[in-house]
C-alpha positions as a Markdown table, in Angstrom:
| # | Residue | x | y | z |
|---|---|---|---|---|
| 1 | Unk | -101.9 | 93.7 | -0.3 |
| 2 | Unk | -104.7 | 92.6 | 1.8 |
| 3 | Unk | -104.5 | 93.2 | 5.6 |
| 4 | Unk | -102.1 | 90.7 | 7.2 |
| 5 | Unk | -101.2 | 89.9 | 10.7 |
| 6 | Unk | -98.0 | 87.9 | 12.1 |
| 7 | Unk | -98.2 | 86.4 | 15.3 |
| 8 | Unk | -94.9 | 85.9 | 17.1 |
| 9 | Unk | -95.0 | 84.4 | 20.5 |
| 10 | Unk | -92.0 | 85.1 | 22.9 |
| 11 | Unk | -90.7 | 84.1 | 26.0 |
| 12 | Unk | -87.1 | 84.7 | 27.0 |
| 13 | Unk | -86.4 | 85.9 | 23.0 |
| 14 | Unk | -84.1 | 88.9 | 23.7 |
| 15 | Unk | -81.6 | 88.2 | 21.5 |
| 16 | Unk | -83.8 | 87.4 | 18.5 |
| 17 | Unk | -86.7 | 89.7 | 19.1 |
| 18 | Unk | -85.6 | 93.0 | 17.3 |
| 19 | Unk | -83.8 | 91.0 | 14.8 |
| 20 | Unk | -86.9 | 89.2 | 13.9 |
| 21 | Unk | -89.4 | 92.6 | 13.9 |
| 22 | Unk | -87.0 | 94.3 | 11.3 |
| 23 | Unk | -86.6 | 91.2 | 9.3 |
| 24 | Unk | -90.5 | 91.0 | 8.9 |
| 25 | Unk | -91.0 | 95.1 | 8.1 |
| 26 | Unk | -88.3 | 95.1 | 5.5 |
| 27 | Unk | -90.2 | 92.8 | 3.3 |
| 28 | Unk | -91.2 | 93.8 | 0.2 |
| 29 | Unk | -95.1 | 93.4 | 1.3 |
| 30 | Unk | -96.5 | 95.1 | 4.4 |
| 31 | Unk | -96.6 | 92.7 | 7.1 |
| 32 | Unk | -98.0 | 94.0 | 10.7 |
| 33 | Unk | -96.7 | 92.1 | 13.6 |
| 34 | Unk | -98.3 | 91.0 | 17.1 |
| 35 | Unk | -96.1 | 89.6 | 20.1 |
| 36 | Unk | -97.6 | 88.0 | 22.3 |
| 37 | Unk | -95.1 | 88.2 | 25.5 |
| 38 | Unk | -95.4 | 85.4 | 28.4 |
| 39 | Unk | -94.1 | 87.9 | 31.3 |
| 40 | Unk | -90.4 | 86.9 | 29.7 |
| 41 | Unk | -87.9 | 88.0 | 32.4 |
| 42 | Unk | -85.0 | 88.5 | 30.0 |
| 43 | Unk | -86.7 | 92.0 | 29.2 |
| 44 | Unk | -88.4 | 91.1 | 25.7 |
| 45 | Unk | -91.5 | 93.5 | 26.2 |
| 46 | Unk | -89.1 | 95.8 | 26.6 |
| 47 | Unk | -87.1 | 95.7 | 23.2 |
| 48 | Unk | -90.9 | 95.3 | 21.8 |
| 49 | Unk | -92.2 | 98.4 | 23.7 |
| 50 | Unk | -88.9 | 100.4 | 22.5 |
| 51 | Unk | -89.8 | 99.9 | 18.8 |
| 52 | Unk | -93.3 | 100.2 | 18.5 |
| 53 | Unk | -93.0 | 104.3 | 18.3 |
| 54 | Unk | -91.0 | 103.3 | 15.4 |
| 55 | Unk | -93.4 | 101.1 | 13.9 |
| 56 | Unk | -96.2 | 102.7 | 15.1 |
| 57 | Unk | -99.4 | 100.8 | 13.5 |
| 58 | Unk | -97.6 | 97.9 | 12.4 |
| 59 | Unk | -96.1 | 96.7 | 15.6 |
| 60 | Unk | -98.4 | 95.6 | 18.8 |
| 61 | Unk | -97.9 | 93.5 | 21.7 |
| 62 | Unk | -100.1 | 91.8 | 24.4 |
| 63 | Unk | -98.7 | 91.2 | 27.4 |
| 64 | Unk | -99.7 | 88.0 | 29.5 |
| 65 | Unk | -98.6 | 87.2 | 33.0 |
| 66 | Unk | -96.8 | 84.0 | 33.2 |
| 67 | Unk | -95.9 | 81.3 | 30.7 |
| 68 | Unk | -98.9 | 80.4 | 29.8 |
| 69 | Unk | -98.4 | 77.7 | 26.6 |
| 70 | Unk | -97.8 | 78.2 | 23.1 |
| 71 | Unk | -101.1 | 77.2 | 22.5 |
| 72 | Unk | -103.1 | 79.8 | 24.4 |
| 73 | Unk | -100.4 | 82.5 | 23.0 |
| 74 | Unk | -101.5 | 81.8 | 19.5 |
| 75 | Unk | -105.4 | 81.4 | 20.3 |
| 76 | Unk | -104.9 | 85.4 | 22.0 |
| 77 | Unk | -103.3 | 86.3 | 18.9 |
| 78 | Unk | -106.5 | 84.7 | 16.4 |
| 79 | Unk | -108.8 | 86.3 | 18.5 |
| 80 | Unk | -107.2 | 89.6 | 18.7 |
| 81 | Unk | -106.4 | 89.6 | 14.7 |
| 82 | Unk | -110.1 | 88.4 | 14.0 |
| 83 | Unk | -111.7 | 91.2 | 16.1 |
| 84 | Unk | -109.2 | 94.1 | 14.0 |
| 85 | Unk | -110.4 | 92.9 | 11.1 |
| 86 | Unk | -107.2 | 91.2 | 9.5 |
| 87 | Unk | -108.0 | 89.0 | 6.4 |
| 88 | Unk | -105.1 | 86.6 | 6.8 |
| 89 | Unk | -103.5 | 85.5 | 10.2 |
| 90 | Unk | -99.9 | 83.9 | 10.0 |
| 91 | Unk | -98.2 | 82.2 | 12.8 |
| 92 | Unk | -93.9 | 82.1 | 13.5 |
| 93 | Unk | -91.2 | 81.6 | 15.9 |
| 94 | Unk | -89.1 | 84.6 | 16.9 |
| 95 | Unk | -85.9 | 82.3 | 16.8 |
| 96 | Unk | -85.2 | 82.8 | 12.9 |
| 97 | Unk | -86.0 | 78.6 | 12.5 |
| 98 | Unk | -88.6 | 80.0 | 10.0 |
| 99 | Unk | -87.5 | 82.2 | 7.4 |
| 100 | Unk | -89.2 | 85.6 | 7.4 |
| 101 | Unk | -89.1 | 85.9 | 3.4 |
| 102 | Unk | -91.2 | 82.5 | 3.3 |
| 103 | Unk | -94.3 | 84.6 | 4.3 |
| 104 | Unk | -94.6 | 86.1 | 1.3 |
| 105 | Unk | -94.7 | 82.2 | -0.6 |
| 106 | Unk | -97.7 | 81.4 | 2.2 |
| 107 | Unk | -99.1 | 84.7 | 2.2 |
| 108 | Unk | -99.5 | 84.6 | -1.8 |
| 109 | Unk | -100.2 | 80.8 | -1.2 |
| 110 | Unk | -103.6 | 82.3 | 0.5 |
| 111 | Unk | -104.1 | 85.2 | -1.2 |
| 112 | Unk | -103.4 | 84.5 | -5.3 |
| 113 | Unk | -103.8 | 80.4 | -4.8 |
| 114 | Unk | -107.0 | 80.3 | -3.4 |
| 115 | Unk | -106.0 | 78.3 | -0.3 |
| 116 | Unk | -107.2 | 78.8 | 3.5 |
| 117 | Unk | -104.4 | 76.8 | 5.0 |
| 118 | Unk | -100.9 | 77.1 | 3.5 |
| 119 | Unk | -98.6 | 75.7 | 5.4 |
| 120 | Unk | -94.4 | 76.1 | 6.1 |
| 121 | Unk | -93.5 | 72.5 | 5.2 |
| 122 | Unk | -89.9 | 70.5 | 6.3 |
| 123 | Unk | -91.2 | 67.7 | 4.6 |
| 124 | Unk | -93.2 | 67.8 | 1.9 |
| 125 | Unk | -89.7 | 67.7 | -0.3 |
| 126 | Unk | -88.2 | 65.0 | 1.9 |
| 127 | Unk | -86.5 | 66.6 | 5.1 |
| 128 | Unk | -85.0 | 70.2 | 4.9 |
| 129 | Unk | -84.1 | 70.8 | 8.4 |
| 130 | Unk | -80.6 | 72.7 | 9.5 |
| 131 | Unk | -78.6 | 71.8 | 12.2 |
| 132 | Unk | -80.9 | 69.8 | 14.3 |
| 133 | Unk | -79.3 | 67.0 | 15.9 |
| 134 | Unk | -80.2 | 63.3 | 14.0 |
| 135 | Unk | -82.5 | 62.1 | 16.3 |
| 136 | Unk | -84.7 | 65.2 | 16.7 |
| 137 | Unk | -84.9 | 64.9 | 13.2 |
| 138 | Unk | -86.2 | 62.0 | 13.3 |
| 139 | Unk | -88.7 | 62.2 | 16.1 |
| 140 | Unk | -89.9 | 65.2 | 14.2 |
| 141 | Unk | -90.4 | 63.5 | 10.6 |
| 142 | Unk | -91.8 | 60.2 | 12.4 |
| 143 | Unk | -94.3 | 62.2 | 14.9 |
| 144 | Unk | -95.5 | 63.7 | 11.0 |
| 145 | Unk | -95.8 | 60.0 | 10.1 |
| 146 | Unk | -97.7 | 58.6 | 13.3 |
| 147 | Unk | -100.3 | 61.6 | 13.2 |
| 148 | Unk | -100.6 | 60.8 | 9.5 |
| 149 | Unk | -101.5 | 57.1 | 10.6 |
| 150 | Unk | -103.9 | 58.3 | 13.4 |
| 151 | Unk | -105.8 | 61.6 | 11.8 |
| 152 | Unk | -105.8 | 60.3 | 8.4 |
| 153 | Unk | -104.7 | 63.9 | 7.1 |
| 154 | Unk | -102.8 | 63.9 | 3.8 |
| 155 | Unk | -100.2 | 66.5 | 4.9 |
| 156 | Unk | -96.2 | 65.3 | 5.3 |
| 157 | Unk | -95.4 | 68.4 | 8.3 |
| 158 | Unk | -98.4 | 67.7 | 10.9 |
| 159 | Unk | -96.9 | 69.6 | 13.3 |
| 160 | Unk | -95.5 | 73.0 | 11.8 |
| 161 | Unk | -96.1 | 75.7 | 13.3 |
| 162 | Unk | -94.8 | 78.3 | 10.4 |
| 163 | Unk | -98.8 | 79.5 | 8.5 |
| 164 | Unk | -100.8 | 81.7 | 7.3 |
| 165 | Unk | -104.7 | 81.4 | 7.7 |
| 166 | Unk | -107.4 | 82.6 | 5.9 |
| 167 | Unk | -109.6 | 84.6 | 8.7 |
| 168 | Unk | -112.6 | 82.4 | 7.7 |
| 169 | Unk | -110.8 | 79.8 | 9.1 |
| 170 | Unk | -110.1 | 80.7 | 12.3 |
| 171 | Unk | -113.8 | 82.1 | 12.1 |
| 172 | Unk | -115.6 | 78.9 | 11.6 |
| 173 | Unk | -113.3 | 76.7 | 13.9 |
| 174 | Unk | -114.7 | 76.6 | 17.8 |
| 175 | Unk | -111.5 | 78.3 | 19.1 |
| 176 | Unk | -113.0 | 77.3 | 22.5 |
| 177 | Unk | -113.2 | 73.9 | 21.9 |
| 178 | Unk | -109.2 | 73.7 | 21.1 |
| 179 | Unk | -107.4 | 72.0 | 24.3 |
| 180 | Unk | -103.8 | 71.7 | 23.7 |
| 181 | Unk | -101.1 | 74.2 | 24.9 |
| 182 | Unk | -97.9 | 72.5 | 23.5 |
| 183 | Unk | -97.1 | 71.2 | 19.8 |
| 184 | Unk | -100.3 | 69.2 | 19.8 |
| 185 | Unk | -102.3 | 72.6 | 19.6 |
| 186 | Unk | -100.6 | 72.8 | 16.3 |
| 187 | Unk | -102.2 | 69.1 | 14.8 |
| 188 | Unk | -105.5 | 70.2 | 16.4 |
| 189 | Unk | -105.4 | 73.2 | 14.4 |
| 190 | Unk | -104.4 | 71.3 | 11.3 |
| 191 | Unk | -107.1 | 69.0 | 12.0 |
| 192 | Unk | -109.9 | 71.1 | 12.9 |
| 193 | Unk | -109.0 | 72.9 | 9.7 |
| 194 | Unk | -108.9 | 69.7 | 7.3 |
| 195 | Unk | -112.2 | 68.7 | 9.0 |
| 196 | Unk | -113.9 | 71.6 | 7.8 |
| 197 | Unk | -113.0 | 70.9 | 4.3 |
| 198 | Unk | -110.7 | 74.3 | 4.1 |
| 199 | Unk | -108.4 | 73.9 | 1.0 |
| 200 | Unk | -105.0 | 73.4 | 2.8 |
| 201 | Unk | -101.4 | 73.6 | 0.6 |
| 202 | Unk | -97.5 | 72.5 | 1.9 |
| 203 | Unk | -95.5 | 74.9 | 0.9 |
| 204 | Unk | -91.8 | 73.8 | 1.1 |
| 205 | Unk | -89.4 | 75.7 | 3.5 |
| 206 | Unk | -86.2 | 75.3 | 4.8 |
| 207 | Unk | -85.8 | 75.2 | 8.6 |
| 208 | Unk | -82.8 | 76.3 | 10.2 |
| 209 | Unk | -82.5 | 75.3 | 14.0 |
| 210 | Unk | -82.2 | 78.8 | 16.3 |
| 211 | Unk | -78.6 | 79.9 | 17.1 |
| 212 | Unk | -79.4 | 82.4 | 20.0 |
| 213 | Unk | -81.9 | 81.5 | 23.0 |
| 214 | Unk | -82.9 | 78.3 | 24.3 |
| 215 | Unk | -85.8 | 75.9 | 22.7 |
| 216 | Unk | -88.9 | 75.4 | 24.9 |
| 217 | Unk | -89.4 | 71.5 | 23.5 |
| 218 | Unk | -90.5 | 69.2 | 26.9 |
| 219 | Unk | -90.7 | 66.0 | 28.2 |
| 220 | Unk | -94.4 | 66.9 | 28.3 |
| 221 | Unk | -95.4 | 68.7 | 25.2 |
| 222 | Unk | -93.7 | 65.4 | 23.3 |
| 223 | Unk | -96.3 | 63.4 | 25.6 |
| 224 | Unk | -99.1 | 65.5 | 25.4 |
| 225 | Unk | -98.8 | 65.9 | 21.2 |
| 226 | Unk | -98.2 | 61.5 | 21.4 |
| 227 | Unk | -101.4 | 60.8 | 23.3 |
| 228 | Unk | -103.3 | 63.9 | 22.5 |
| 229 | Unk | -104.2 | 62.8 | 19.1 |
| 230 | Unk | -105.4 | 59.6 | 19.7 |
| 231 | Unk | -107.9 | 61.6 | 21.8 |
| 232 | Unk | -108.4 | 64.0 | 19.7 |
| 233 | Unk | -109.4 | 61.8 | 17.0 |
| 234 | Unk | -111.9 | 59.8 | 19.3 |
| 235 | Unk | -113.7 | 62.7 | 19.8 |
| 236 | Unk | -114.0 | 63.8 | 16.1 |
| 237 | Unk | -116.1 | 60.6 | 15.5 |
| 238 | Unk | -118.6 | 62.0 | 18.0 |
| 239 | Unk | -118.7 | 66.2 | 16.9 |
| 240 | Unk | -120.5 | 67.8 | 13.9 |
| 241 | Unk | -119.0 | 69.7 | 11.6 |
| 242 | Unk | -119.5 | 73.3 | 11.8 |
């Protein structure tokens, strides 16, 4: 198996975040894990911190101070993976809403497909979505639909945030130039990605909503992901490919 990094970023995740590490190292392929901790005060780093001697070489955490965006968690974690060498980067929630077996599907999506890009899709086989309430299902499948309109990209889950890149991905793409904190940072990404002309796949999951913790959707990422990509597609008329 080629060298492959999962990116978990965690704030206030005690009561999934040991649950989630063992999940991912009893896999059948060998999966090595980065947290990226936002100064949780729950105690998080420290359930990390208490396994890594365990899992020494396969588990690592960088510790930030303050809540600093999803965003900027997972742009740490692409920078970090790039400069130790990891061949494919794969991004998840520590809440169990994606299913830790599914990385194997994206990872071999990458790795025996041929694709940069594969991404955990709710949507590419109509809506499999657990236990969310109605009408954040629909938000969710309609924001998909409205980025569609905007962007132009083909893809039926625009804003997913369960993947696994390619490292030449993240390599080409000006990680500097990528703006948005919230669920928007997850379009750009898609974006920047499709702009290159990166082969991208769905690949159809089921996504359960968490049943310990609390979810960290806002008021303000929803705004930020609604007007960020008009913006964000303004500016694409006026910037070169890499």
């Amino acid at each position: 198996m080629e060298k492959t990094l999962v990116i978990i970023p965690t704030y206030n995740e005690k009561e999934n975040i040991e649950a989630i590490i063992r999940k991912v190292f009893s896999l059948p392929l060998s999966f090595h894990i980065l947290i990226i901790e936002d100064g949780s005060p729950d105690g998080t780093a420290a359930i990390v911190k208490s396994l890594m001697q365990e899992f020494s070489g396969k588990l690592f955490i960088e510790e930030r101070k303050g809540k600093l965006g999803l965003g900027t968690a997972y742009l740490h974690g692409f920078r970090w993976g790039l400069k130790n060498d990891y061949k494919y980067i794969c991004e998840m929630d520590a809440d169990f809403s994606h299913n830790p077996e599914d990385l194997i599907r994206l990872y071999e999506a990458c790795e025996k497909d041929g694709y940069d890009l594969a991404i955990g899709s709710r949507y590419v086989n109509g809506i499999t979505v657990i236990n969310w309430p109605i009408g954040r299902v629909l938000m969710s499948y309609f924001a998909s639909r409205y980025v569609q309109m905007i962007t132009g990209m083909p893809f039926h889950d625009t804003t997913a945030g369960f993947k696994c890149y390619r490292n030449t991905v993240l390599a080409t793409i000006r990680l500097d130039k990528v703006n948005f904190v919230g669920y928007a940072f997850q379009i750009q990404m898609k974006f920047l990605t499709w702009r290159q002309g990166f082969k991208i796949v769905e690949v159809p999951i089921i996504f359960t909503d968490r049943k310990l913790g609390v979810s960290k959707m806002s008021g303000s990422i929803f705004k930020e992901a609604f007007f960020g990509v008009i913006s964000m597609k303004i500016k694409s008329w006026f910037q070169k490919k890499a």
